[in-house]
C-alpha distance (Angstrom), angle and dihedral (degrees) to the residues before:
residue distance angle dihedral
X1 . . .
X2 3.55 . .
X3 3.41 141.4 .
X4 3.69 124.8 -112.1
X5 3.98 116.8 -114.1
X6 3.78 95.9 -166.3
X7 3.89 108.2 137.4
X8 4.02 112.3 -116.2
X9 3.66 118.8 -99.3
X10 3.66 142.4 174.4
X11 3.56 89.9 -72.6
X12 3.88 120.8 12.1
X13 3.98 113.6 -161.0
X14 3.89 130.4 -161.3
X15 3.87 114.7 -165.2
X16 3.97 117.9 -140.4
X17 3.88 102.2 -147.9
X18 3.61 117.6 -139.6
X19 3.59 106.7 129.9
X20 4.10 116.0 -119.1
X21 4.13 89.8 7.4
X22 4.56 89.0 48.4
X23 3.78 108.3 121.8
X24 4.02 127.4 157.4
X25 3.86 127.8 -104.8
X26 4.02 101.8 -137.3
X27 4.06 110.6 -153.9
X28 3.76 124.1 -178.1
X29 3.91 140.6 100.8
X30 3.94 118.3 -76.7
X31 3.48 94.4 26.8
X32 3.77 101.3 137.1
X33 3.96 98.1 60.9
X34 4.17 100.4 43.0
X35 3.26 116.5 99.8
X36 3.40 87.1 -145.4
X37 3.43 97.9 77.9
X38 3.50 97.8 62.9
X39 3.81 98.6 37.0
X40 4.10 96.0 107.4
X41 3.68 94.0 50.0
X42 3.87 120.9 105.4
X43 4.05 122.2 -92.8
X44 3.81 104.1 -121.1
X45 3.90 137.2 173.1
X46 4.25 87.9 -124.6
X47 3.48 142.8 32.9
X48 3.68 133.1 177.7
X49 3.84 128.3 -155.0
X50 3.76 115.4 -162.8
X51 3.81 118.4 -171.3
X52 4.07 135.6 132.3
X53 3.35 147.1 -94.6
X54 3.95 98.0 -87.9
X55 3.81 101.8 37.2
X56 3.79 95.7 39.6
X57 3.93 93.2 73.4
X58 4.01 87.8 50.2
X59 3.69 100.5 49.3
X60 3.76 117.5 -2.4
X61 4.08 101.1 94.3
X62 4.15 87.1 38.9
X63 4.09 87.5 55.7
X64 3.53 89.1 46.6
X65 3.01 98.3 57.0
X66 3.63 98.1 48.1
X67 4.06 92.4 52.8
X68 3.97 96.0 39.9
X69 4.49 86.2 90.4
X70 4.24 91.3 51.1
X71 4.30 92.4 41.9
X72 3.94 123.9 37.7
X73 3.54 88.2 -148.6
X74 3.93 124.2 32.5
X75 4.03 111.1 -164.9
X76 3.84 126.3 -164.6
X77 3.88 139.4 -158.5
X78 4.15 122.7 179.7
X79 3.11 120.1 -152.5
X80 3.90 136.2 -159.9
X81 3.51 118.3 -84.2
X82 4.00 120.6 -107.7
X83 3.69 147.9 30.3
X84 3.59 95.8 -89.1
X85 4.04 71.9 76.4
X86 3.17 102.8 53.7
X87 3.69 93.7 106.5
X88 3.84 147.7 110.1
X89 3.89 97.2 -90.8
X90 4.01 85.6 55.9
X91 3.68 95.6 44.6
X92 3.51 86.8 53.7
X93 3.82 95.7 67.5
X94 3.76 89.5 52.4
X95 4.27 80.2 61.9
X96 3.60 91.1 43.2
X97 3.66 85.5 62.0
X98 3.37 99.3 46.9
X99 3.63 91.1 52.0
X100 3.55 105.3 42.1
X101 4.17 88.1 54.8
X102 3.87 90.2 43.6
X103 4.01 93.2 -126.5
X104 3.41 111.8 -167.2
X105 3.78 132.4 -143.1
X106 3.97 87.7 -86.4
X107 3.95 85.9 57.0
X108 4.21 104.4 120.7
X109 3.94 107.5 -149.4
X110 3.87 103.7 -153.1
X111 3.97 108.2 -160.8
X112 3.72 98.9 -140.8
X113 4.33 108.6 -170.4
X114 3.71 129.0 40.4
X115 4.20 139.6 -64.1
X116 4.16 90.5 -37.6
X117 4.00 98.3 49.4
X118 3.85 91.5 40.0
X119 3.89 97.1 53.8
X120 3.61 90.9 38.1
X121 3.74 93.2 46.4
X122 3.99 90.4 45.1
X123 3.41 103.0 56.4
X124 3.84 93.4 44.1
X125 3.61 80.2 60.2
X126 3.62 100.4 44.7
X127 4.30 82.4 52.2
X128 3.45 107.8 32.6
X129 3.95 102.8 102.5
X130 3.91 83.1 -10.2
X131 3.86 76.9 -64.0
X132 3.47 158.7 -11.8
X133 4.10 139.1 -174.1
X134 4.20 119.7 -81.1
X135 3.32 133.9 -171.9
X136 3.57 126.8 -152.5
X137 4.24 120.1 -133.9
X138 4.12 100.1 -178.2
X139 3.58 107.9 -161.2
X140 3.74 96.7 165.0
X141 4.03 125.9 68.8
X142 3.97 85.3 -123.8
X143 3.81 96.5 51.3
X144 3.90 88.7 33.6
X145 4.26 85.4 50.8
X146 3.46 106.5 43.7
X147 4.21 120.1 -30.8
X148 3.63 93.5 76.3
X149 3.53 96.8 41.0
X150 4.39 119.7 77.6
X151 3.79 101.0 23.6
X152 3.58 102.0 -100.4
X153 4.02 103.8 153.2
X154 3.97 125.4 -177.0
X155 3.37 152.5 129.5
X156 3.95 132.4 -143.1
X157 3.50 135.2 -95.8
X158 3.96 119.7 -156.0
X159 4.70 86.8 -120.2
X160 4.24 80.4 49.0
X161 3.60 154.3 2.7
X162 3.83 122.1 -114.0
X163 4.16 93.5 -1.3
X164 3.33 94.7 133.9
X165 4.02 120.3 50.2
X166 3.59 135.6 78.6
X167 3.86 141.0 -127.0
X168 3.60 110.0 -95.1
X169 3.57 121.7 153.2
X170 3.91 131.2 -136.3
X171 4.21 126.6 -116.9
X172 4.04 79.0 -133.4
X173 3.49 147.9 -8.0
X174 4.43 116.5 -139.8
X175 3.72 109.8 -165.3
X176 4.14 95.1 -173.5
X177 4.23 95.9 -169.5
X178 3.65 78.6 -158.7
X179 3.77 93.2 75.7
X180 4.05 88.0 58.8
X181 4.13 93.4 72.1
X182 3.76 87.0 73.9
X183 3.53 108.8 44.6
X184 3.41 118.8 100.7
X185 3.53 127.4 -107.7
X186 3.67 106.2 -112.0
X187 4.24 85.0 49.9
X188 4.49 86.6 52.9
X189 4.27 87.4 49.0
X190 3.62 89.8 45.9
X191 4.32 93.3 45.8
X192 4.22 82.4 44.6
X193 4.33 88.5 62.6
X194 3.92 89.8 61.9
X195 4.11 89.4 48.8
X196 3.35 88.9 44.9
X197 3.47 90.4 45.6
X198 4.24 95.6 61.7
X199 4.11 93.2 60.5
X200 3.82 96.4 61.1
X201 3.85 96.8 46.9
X202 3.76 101.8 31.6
X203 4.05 119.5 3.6
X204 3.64 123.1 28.1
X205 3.72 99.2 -177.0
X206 4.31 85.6 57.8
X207 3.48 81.4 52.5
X208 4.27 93.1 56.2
X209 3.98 89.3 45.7
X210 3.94 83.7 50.9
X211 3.51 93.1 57.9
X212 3.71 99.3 34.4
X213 4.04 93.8 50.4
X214 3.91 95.5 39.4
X215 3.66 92.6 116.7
X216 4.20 89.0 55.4
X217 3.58 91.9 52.2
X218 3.55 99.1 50.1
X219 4.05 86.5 41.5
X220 3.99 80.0 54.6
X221 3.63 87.7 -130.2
X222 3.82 108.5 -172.4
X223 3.71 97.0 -126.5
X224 3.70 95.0 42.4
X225 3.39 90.9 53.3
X226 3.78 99.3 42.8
X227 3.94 89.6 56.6
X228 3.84 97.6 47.3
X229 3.56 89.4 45.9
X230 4.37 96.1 49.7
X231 4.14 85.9 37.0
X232 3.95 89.1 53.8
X233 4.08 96.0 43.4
X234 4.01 79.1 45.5
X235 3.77 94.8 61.1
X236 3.76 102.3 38.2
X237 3.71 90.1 46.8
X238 3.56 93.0 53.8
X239 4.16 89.9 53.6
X240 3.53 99.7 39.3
X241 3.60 93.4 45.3
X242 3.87 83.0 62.3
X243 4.03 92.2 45.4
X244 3.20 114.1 24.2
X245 4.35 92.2 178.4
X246 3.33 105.6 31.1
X247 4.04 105.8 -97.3
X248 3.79 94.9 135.6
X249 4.03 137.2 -21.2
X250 3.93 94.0 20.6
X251 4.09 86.3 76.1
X252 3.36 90.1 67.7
X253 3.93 82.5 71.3
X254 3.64 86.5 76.4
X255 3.99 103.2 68.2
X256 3.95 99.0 158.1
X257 3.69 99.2 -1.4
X258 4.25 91.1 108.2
X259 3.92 85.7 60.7
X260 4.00 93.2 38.7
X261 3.49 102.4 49.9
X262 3.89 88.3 60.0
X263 3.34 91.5 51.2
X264 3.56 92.9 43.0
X265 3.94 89.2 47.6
X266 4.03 95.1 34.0
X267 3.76 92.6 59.3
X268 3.66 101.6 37.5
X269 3.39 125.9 -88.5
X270 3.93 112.0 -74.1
X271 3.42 95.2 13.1
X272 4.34 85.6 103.7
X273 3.87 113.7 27.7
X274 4.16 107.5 -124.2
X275 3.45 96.3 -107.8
X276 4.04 90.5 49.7
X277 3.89 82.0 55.5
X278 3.94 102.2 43.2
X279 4.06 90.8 50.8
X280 3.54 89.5 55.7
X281 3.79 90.9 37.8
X282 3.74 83.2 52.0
X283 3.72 94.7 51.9
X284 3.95 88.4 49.2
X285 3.62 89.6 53.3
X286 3.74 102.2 53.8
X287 3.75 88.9 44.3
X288 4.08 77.1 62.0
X289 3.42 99.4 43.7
X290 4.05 85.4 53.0
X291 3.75 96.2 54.7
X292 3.83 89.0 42.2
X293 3.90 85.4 63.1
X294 3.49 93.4 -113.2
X295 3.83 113.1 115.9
X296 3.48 122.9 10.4
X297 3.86 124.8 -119.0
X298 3.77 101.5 -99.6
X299 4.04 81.3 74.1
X300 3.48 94.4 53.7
X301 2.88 97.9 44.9
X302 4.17 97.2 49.0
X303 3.60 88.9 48.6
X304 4.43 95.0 49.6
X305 3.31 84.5 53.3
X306 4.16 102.8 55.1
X307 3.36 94.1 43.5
X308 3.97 89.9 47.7
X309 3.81 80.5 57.4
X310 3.37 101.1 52.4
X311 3.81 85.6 59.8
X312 3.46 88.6 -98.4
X313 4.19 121.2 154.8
X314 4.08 104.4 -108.8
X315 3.82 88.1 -179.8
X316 3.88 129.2 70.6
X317 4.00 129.7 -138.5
X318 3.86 113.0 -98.9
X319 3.73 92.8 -118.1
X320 3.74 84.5 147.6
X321 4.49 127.9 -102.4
X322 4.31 79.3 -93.4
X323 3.43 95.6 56.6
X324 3.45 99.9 41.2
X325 3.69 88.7 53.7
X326 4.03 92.6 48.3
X327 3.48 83.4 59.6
X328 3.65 109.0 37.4
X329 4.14 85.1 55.4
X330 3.97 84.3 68.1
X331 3.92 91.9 69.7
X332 3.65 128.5 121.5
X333 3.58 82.4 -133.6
X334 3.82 95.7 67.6
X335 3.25 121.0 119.2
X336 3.73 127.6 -152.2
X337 3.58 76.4 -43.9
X338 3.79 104.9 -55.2
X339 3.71 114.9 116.5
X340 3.51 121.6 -106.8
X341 3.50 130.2 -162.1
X342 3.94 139.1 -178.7
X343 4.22 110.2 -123.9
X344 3.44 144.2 169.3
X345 3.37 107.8 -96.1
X346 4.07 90.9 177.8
X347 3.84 129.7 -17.6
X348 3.78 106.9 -65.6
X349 3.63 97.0 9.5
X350 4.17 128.6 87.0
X351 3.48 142.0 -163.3
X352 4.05 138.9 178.9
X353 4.00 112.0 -143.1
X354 3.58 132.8 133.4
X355 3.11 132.4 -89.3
X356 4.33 141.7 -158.2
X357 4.38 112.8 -84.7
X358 3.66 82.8 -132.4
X359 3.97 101.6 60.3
X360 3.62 83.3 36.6
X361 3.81 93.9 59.6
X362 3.36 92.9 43.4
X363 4.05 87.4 56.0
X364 3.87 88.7 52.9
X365 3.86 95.5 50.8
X366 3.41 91.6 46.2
X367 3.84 106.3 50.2
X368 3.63 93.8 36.7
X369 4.03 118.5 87.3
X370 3.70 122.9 -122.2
């Protein structure tokens, strides 16, 4: 696919397709505070923001603010910080909240905070009087990249990560680049793996201004950032507007995610952010793609080394090839048992097949460190 050659403004939108449920992704600096940006939204008696304990103190009050002229009242619940909260006890406070303010089916849940609060906040949407409206606020370069984007809302269970959610999709998604100057460095290398992750599997020239403007995007220069951002909401709107739930192209979304979410799961949930666990995943998976004769090692070895850049893990935990494989079975991508996995199957271009235990523990004690 192409890229776009709309000229930047104020406000740049990108439109996921999908009839009835379409709504626009709006990306730009100063977002949060301009009226604007909420202008096409319905008028409604309640609102609730959800968000956590480290981005509520940055933004909260300010997105308050902006809402209190569309809502007459403007309710908020914080929740604890991390994905080792990304479970039902914590969703349940989001329902408490709900509850305990009597929000109606008009009530628009806006998911303030990155990947956590938006799945959280979507599928207590997506439940909540068998559902309700949400808005997405990104304020991380993973949520602003891909999480909030596509409608895919879960939270973990300790046998799996994101088995239990739904797709539900948002009236909006607000990507303020604003909300990227304070988020720490580890949480910008770990948004950076699911850019990087869009040039191997569907545009290899995004991939070349990836590795030629690495040094902006870690500097968190604004029109760096602002590009990746648009290209990235370009990409996954153009395969999710095709599948919408996952029956065929959308899988290819999820380039390194079979090897991450073991990690993810193996180590204990937080312990390695997502995106720390998807570039490594990544890394794993073109080392499988190689052996499966489908890209040659000059690819892996381009891509290992960008993501290594980024600041980006290149090596895996030694949970052990049995582990992994315990782990990897408790995939939505399982089929009838048989592991599945999404690969290169030539620069640009992915695919999800299976692939022989053997090659695949040879993968696993190869990419992960001693």
């Amino acid at each position: 696919m192409q890229a776009s050659t709309e000229p930047a403004t104020h406000a740049q939108r990108v439109n996921i397709e999908l009839g009835e449920r379409s709504y626009p992704i709006a990306i730009g600096a100063a977002l949060l505070d301009d009226a604007a940006t909420w202008v096409d939204l319905p008028r409604t008696a309640s609102a609730l923001i959800v968000t956590n304990t480290t981005v509520g103190p940055l933004y909260l009050q300010r997105l308050q603010a902006a809402l209190q002229p569309r809502h007459k009242a403007v309710f908020t619940v914080v929740l604890p910080d991390g994905e080792a909260h990304k479970n039902w006890q914590t969703l349940n406070l989001i329902f408490d909240a709900l509850l305990e303010n009597e929000c109606d089916r008009k009530t628009i849940l806006y998911a303030l905070g990155g990947g956590v609060v938006g799945d959280m906040t979507g599928f207590a949407a997506a439940s909540y009087m068998r559902g309700v409206p949400f808005v997405q606020v990104a304020t991380t370069l993973l949520a602003q990249v891909d999480s909030s984007v596509g409608g895919k809302t879960a939270i973990n269970h300790p046998l799996g990560k994101n088995m239990i959610g739904a797709f539900y999709q948002p009236l909006l998604v607000v990507c303020d680049l604003d909300t990227l100057k304070t988020l720490p460095a580890r949480e910008l290398s770990a948004g950076l793996a699911e850019i990087i992750k869009y040039g191997p599997i569907a545009d290899m020239a995004f991939l070349d201004w990836i590795e030629n403007n690495l040094g902006a995007l870690l500097a968190r220069e604004p029109a760096a950032l602002a590009h990746a951002v648009k290209r990235s909401c370009e990409i996954k709107a153009w395969v999710v507007g095709q599948d919408e739930r996952e029956s065929g192209i959308r899988a290819i979304l999820n380039f390194g995610h079979t090897f991450g979410h073991a990690i993810e799961s193996g180590l204990g949930y937080g312990e390695w952010l997502h995106g720390e666990a998807v570039g490594c995943g990544m890394v794993m998976a073109a080392h499988l793609s190689q052996r499966l004769g489908l890209i040659d090692m000059t690819l892996v070895e381009r891509l290992t080394k960008v993501i290594h850049k980024a600041g980006l893990p290149v090596k895996g935990p030694r949970l052990g090839a049995d582990r992994y494989l315990e782990l990897m079975r408790v995939d939505k991508k399982t089929d009838a048992g048989e592991l599945r996995f999404v690969l290169i199957d030539k620069p640009g271009s992915a695919v999800m097949r299976g692939a022989p235990q053997a090659l695949v523990r040879e993968v696993i004690e190869q990419c992960c460190a001693a």
